[in-house]
TORNU-377254 format. One record per atom (N, C-alpha, C): x, y, z negated. Coordinates in steps of 0.02 Angstrom, whole numbers, padded with zeros to 5 digits, always signed. Atoms other than C-alpha are relative to their C-alpha. Layout:
# TORNU-377254
XYZ
...
This chain:
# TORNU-377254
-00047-00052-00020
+00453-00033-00737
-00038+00056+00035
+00018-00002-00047
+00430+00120-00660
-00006+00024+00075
-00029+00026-00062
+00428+00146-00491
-00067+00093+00040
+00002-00062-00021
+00385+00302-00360
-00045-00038+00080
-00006+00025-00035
+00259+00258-00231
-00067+00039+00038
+00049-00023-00003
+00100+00312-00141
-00085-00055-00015
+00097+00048+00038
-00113+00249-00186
-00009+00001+00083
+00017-00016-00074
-00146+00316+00008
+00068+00042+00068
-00035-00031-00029
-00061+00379+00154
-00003+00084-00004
+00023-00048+00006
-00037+00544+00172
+00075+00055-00003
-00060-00042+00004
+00090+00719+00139
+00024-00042-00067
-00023+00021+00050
+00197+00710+00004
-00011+00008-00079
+00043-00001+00063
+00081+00754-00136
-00028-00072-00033
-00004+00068+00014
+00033+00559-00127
+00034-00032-00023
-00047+00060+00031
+00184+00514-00202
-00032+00004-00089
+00027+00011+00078
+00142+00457-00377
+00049-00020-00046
-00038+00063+00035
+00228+00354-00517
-00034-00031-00050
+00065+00070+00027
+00152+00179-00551
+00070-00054-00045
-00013+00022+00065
+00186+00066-00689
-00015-00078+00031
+00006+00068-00021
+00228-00108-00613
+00034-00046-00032
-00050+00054+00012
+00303-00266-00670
+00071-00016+00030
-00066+00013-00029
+00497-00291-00647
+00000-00072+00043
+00016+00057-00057
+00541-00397-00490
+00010-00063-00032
-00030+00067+00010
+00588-00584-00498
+00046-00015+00033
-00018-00013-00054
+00744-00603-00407
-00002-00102+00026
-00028+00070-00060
+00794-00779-00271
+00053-00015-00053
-00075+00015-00020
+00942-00868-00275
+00053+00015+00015
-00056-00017-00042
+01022-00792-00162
+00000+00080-00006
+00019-00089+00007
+00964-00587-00243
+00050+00018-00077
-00014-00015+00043
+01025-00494-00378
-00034+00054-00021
+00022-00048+00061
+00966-00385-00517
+00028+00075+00019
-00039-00068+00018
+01003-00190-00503
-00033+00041-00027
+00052-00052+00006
+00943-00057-00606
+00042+00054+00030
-00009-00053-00066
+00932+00093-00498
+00060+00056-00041
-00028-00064+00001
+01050+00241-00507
-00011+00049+00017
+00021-00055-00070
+01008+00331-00366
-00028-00043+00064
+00027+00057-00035
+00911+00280-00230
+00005+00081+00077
-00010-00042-00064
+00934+00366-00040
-00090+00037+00016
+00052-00029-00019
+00787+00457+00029
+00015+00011+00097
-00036+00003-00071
+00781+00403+00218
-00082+00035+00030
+00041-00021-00048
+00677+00457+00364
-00080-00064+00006
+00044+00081-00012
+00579+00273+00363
-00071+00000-00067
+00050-00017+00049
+00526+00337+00182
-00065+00042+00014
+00041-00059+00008
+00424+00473+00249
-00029-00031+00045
+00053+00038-00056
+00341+00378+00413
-00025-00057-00046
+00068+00055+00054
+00271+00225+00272
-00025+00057-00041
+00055-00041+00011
+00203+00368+00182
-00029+00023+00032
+00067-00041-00031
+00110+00461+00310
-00021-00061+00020
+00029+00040-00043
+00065+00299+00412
-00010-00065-00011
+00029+00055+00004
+00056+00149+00302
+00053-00041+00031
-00027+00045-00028
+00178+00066+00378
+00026-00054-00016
+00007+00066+00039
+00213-00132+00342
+00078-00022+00006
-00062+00023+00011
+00392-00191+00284
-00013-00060-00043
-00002+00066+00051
+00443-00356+00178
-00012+00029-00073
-00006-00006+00058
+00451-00263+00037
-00070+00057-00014
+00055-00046+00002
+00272-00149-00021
+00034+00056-00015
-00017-00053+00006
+00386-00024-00088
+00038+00053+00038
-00059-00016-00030
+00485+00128-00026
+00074+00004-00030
-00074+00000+00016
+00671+00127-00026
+00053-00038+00022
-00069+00047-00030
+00818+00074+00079
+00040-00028-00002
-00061+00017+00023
+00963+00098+00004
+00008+00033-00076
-00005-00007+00055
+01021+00124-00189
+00041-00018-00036
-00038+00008+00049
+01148+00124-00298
-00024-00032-00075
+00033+00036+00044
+01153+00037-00473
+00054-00045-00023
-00041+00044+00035
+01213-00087-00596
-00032-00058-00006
+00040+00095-00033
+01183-00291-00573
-00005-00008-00081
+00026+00014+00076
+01097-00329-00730
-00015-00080-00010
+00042+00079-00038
+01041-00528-00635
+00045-00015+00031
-00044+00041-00045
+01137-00641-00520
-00058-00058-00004
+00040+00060-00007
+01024-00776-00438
+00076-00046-00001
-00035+00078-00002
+01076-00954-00441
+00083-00014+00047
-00053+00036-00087
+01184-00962-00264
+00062+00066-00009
-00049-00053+00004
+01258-00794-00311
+00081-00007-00038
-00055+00039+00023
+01449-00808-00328
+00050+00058-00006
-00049-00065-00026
+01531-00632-00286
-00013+00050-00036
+00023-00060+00045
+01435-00517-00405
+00002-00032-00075
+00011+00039+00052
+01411-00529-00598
-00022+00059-00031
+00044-00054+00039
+01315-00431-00744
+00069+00052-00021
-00023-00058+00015
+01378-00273-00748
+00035+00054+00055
-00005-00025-00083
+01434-00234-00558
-00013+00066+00002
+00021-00058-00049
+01431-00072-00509
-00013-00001+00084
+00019+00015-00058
+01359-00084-00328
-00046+00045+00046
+00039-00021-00071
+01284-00018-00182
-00046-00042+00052
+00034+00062-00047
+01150-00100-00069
-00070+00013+00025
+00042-00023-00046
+01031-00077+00083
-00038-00032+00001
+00053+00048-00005
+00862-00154+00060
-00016+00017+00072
+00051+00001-00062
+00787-00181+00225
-00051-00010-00006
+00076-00002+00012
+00622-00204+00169
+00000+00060-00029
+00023-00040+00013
+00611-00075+00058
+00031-00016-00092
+00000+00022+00061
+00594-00063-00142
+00046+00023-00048
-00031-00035+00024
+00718+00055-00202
-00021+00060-00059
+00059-00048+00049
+00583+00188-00272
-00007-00009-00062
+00014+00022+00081
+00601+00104-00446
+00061-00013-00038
-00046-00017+00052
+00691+00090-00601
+00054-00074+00017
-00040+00084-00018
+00746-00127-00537
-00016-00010+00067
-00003+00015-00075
+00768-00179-00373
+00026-00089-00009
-00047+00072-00014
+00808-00371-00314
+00016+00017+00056
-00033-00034-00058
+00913-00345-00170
+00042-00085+00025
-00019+00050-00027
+00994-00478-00063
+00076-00020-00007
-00073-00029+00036
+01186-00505-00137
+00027-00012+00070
-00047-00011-00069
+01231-00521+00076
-00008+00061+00006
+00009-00085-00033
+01161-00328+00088
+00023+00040-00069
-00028-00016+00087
+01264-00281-00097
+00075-00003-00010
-00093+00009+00012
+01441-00216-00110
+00008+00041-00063
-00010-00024+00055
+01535-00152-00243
+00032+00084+00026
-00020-00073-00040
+01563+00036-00248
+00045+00027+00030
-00060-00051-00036
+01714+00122-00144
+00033+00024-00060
-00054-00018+00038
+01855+00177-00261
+00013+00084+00032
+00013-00066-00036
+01829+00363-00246
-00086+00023-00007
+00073+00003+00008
+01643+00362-00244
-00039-00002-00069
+00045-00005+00073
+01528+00406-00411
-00042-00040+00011
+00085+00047+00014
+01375+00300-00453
-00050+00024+00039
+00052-00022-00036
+01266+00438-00392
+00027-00005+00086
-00022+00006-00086
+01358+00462-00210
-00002-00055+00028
+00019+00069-00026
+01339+00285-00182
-00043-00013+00039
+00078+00002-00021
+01173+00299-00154
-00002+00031+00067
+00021-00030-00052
+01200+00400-00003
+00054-00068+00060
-00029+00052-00049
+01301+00250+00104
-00032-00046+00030
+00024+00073-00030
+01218+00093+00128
-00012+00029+00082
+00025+00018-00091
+01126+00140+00300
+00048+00054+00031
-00019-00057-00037
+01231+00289+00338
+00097-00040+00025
-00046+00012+00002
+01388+00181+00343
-00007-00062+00053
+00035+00073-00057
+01288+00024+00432
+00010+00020+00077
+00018-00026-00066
+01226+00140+00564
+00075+00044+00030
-00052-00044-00060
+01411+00232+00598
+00043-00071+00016
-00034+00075-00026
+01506+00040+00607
-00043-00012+00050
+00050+00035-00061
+01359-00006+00743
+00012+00053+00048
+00001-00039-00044
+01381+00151+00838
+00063+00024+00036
-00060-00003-00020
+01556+00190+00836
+00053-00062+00005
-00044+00061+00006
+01645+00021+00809
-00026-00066+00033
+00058+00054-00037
+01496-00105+00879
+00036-00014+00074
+00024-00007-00085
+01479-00029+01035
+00062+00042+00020
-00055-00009-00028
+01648+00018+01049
+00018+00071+00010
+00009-00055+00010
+01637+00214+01034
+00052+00050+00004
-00051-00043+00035
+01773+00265+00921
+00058-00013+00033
-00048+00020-00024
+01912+00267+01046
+00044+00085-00004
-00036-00049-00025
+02069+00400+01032
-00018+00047+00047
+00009-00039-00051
+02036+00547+01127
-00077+00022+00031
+00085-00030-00068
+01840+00537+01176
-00037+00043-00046
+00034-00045+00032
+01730+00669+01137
-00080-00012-00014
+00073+00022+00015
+01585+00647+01025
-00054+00044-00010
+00037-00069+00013
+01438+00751+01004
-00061-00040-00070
+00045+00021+00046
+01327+00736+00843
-00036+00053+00005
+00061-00063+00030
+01140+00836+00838
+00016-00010-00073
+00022+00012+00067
+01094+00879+00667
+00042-00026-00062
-00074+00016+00041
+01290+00842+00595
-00010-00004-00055
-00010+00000+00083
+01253+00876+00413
-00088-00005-00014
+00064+00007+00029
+01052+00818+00395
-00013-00026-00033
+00018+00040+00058
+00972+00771+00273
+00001-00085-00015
+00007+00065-00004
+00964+00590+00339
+00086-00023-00030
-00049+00008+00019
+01164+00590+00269
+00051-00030+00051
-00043+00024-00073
+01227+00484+00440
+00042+00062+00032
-00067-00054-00026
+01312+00622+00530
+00056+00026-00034
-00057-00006+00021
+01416+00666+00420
+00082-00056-00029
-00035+00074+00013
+01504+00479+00383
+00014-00001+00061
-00013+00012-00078
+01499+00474+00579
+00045+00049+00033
-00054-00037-00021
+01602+00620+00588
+00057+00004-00010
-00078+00006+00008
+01730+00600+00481
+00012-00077+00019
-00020+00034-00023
+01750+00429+00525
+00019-00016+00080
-00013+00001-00079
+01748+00460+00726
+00073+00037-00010
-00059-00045-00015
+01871+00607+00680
+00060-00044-00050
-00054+00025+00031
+01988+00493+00582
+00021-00072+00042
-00009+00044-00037
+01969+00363+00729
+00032+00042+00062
-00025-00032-00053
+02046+00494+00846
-00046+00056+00039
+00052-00050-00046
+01902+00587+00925
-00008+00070-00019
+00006-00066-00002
+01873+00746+00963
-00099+00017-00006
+00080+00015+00017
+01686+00774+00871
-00039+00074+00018
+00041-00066-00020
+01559+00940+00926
-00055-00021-00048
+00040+00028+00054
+01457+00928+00778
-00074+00084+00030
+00071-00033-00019
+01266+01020+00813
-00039-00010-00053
+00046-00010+00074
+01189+01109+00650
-00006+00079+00020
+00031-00074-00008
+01128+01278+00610
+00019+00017-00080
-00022-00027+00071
+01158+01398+00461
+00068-00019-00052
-00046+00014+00034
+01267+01365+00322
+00032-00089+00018
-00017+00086-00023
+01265+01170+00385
+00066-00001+00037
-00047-00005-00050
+01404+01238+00514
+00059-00031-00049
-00058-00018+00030
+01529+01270+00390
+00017-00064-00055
-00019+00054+00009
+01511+01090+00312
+00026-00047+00060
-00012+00038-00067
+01533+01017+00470
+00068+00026+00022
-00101-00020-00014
+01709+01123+00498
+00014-00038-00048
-00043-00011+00068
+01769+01100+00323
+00018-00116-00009
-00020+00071+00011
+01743+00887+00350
+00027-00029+00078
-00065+00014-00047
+01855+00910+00515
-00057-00004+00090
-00005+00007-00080
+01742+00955+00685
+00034+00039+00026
-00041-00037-00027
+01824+00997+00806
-00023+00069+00050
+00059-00047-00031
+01670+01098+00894
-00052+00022-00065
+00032+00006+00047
+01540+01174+00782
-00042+00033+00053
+00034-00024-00068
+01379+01228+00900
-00065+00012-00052
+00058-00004+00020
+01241+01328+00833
-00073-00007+00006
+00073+00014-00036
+01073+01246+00896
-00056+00046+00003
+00045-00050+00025
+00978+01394+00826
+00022+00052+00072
-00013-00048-00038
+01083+01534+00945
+00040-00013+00038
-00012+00034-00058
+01160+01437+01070
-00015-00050+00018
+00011+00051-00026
+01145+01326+01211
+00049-00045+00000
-00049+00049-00006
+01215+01174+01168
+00046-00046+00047
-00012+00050-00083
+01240+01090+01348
+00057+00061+00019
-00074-00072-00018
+01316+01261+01392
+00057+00016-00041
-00061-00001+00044
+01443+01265+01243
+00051-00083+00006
-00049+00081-00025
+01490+01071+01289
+00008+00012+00049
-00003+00002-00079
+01509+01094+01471
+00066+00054-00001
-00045-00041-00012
+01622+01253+01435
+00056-00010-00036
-00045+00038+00060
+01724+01166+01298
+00045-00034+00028
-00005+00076-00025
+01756+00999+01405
+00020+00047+00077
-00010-00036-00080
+01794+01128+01579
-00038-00048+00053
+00075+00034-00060
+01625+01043+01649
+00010-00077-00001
+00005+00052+00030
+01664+00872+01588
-00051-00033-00017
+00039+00021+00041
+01556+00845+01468
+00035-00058-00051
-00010+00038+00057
+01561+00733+01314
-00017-00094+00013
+00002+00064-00018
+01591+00540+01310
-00069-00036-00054
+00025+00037+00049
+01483+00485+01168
-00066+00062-00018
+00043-00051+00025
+01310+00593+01122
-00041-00051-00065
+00032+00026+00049
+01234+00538+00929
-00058+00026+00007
+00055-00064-00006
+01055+00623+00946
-00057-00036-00041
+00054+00023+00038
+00890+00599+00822
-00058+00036-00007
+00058-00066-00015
+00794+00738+00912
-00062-00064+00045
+00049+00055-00028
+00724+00602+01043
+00006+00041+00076
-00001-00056-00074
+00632+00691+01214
-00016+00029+00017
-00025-00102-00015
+00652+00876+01183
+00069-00007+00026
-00044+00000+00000
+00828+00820+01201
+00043-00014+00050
-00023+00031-00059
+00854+00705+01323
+00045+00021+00071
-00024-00025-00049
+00873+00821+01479
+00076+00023-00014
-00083-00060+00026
+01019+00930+01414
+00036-00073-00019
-00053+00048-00005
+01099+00768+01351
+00020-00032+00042
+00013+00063-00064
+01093+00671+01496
+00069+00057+00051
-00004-00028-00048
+01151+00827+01576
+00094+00042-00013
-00083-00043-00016
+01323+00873+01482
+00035-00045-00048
-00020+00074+00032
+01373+00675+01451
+00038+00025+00056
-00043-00004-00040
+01511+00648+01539
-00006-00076+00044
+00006+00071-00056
+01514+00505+01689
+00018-00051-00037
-00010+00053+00040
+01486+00354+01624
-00015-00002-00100
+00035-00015+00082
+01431+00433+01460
-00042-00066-00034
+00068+00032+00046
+01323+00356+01321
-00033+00046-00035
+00063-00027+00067
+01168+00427+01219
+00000-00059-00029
+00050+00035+00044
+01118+00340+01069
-00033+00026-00043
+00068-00023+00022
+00943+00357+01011
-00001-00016-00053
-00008+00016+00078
+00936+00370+00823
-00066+00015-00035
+00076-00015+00043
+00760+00444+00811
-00035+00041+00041
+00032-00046-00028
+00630+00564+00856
-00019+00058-00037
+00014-00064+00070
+00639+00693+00720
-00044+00068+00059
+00052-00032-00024
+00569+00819+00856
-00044+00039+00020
+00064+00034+00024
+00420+00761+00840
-00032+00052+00072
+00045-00019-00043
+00378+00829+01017
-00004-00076+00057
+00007+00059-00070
+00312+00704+01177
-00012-00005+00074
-00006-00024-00073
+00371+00784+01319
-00004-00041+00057
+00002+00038-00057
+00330+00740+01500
+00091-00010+00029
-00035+00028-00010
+00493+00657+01553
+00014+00016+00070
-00004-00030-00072
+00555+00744+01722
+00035-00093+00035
-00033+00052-00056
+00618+00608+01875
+00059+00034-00013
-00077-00023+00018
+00777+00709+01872
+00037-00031-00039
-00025-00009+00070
+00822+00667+01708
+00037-00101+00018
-00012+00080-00029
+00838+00468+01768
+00055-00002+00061
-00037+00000-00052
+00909+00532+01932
+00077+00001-00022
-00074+00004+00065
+01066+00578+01810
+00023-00023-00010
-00058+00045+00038
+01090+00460+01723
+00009-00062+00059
-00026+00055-00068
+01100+00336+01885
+00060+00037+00044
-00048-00018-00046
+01209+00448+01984
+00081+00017-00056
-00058-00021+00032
+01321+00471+01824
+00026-00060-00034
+00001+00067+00035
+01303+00305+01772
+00006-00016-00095
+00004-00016+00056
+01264+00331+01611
-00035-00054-00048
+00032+00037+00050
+01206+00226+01453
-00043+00005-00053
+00024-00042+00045
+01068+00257+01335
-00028-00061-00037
+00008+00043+00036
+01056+00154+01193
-00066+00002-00069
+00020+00007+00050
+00950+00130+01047
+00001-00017-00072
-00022+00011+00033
+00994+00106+00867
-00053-00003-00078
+00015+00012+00047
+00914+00061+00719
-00005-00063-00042
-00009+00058+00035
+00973-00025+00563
-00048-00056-00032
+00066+00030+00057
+00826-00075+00466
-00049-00052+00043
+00043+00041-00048
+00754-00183+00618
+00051-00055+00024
-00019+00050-00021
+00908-00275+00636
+00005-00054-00036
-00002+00041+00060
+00915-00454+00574
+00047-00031-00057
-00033-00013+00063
+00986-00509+00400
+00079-00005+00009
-00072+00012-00003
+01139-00571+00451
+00031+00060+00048
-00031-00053-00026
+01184-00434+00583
+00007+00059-00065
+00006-00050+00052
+01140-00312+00429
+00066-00002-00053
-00063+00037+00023
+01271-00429+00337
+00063+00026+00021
-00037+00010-00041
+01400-00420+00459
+00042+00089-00002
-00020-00053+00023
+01405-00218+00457
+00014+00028-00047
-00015-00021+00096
+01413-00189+00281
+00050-00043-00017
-00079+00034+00015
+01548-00315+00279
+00069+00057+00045
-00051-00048-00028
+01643-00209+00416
+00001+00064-00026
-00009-00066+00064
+01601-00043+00322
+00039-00001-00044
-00019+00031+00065
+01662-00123+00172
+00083+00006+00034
-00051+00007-00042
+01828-00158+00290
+00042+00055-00002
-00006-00045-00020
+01855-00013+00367
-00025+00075+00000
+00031-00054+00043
+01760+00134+00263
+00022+00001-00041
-00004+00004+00068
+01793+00087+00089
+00059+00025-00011
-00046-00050+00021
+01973+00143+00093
+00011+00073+00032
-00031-00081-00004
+01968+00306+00163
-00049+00038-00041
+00046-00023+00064
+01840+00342+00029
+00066+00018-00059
-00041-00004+00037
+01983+00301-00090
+00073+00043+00013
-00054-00076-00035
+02098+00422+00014
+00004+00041+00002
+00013-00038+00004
+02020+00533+00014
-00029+00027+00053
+00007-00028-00080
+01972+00555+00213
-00055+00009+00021
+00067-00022-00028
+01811+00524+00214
-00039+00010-00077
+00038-00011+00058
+01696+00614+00082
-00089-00014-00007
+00092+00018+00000
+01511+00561+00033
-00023+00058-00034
+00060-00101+00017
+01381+00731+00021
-00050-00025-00009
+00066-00017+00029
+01247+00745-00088
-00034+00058+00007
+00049-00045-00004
+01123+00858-00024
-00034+00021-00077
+00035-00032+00084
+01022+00871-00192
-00045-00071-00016
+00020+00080+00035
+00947+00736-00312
-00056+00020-00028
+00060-00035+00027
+00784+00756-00386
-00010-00077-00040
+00029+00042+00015
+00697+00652-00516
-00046-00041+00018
+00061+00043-00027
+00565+00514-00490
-00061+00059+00003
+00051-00058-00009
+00445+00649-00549
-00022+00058+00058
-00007-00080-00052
+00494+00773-00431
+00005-00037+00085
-00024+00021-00075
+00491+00642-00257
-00041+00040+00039
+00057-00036-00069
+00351+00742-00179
+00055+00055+00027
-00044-00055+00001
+00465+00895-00188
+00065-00039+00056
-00063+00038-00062
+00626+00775-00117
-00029-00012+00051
+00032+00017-00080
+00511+00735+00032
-00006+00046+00041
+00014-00057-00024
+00472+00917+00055
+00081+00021+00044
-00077-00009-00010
+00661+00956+00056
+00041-00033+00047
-00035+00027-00067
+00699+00813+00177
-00043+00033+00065
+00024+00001-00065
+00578+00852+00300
-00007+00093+00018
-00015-00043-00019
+00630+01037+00298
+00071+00045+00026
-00069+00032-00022
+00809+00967+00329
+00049+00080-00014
-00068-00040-00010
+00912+01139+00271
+00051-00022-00045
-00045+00015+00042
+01010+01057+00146
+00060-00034+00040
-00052+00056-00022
+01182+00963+00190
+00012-00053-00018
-00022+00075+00046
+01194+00781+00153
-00068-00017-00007
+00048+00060+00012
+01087+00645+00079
-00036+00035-00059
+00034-00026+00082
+00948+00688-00029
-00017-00078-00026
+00002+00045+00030
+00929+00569-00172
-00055-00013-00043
+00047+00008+00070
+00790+00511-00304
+00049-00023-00056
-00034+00031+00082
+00858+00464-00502
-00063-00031-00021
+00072+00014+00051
+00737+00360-00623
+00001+00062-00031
């Protein structure tokens, strides 16, 4: 089969396409050939840095049709249309074996290709808003980076805003005007305003109950600083990519405001928690897909040929939505 991957670390000129043998799946895996395959943030740190997962290849999450059913498998069968989040990796190619606990069938409403943009973006808004208790009537959420390329913010918005909340979505350029059009209730231009100062004057010095952020700590201060008492941050990344000295203040804050700052990432949690969310997604996602309430955005799709290019495109984040690879 073949498959999209790098020889060395490095930019995204290293991506190649190699000519490997189709997997073998378990018992307990199934067969998919690819459809579409997500293009996450995790893809681009194992290319520059080598980095070691279960699986040698890249690729998270991916759409597709079950062509296999191992032995133990009882819920899928050849011909499945499906969706499903490798946590190792291994998406980058034309077959994937995938785990049939991390493998649902597509949303009613949802195309083959849009599929591809769910698995982690649907994991990570059930863990953030529904986990940890989040999505409550009335609280105000703030998302950086609302419509990025990583595809999460935007699942996290309309699903916060169809759980009651009042969402302040944080993008720039044309990104704004996806971020109205899928229901915030704030839209804050990071480019030509101050965001702390547009929440603070919003909220009449409040501040916001819930902050999503995947900047890291350029960010920190200002979040810390227009959370509302008893607030939460959760840490989704360090996109960045600066490693600022960390003021005492910034601690003093969050103790006198009593504040919470969490950490989040799917791809590190273990199989069965991984399970567990994609079952509640599945729950409580899957029909407002078919409702129409919440919509899945494709940023832009590129061929296997063309992944150097999709890497370029994510990591210059102006697009809206999930960028995708095709075989």
């Amino acid at each position: 089969m073949r498959l999209v991957h790098y020889v060395k670390p490095g930019g995204p000129e290293v991506l190649k396409i190699l000519e490997v043998s189709n997997p073998i799946i378990k018992d307990d895996e199934v067969l998919i050939e690819v459809a579409a395959v997500g293009v996450n943030v995790e893809d681009i740190w194992r290319r520059m840095r080598d980095l070691v997962f279960t699986n040698p290849y890249l690729g998270h999450e991916c759409s597709g049709t079950v062509i296999e059913t191992g032995a133990n498998v009882l819920h899928f069968k050849k011909g499945d249309k499906v969706c499903a989040l490798l946590r190792g990796g291994g998406g980058y190619a034309e077959f994937v074996a995938a785990r049939a606990m991390h493998v649902k069938h597509i949303p009613l409403g949802v195309s083959m290709t849009e599929a591809a943009t769910l698995p982690v973006a649907v994991c990570l808004t059930i863990y953030c808003l529904t986990v940890l208790r989040q999505a409550t009537p009335g609280k105000k959420i703030m998302i950086h980076a609302a419509a990025s390329t990583r595809g999460f913010g935007l699942i996290a918005l309309q699903y916060a805003k169809y759980c009651g909340c009042d969402v302040f979505a944080s993008e720039r350029g044309e990104k704004l005007q996806t971020c109205k059009s899928l229901g915030a209730t704030v839209c804050i231009n990071y480019e030509t305003e101050d965001f702390c100062n547009r929440v603070m004057a919003e909220t009449s010095g409040k501040g916001v109950d819930l902050i999503l952020d995947i900047n890291g700590p350029c960010y920190l201060a200002k979040n810390v600083n227009c959370l509302a008492r008893r607030g939460t941050l959760i840490t989704l990344g360090f996109e960045s990519g600066c490693r600022d000295y960390i003021d005492r203040s910034v601690f003093e804050t969050i103790e006198k405001k009593e504040l919470k700052h969490i950490g989040a990432d799917i791809l590190t949690l273990p199989r069965k928690e991984i399970s567990e969310l994609f079952s509640q997604a599945e729950e409580l996602i899957w029909p407002l897909f078919k409702d129409g309430r919440i919509k899945a955005t494709v940023g832009a799709i590129f061929n296997f040929s063309a992944a150097a290019e999709a890497h370029k495109v994510m990591n210059r984040n102006r697009v809206a939505g999930k960028i995708l690879l095709a075989p």
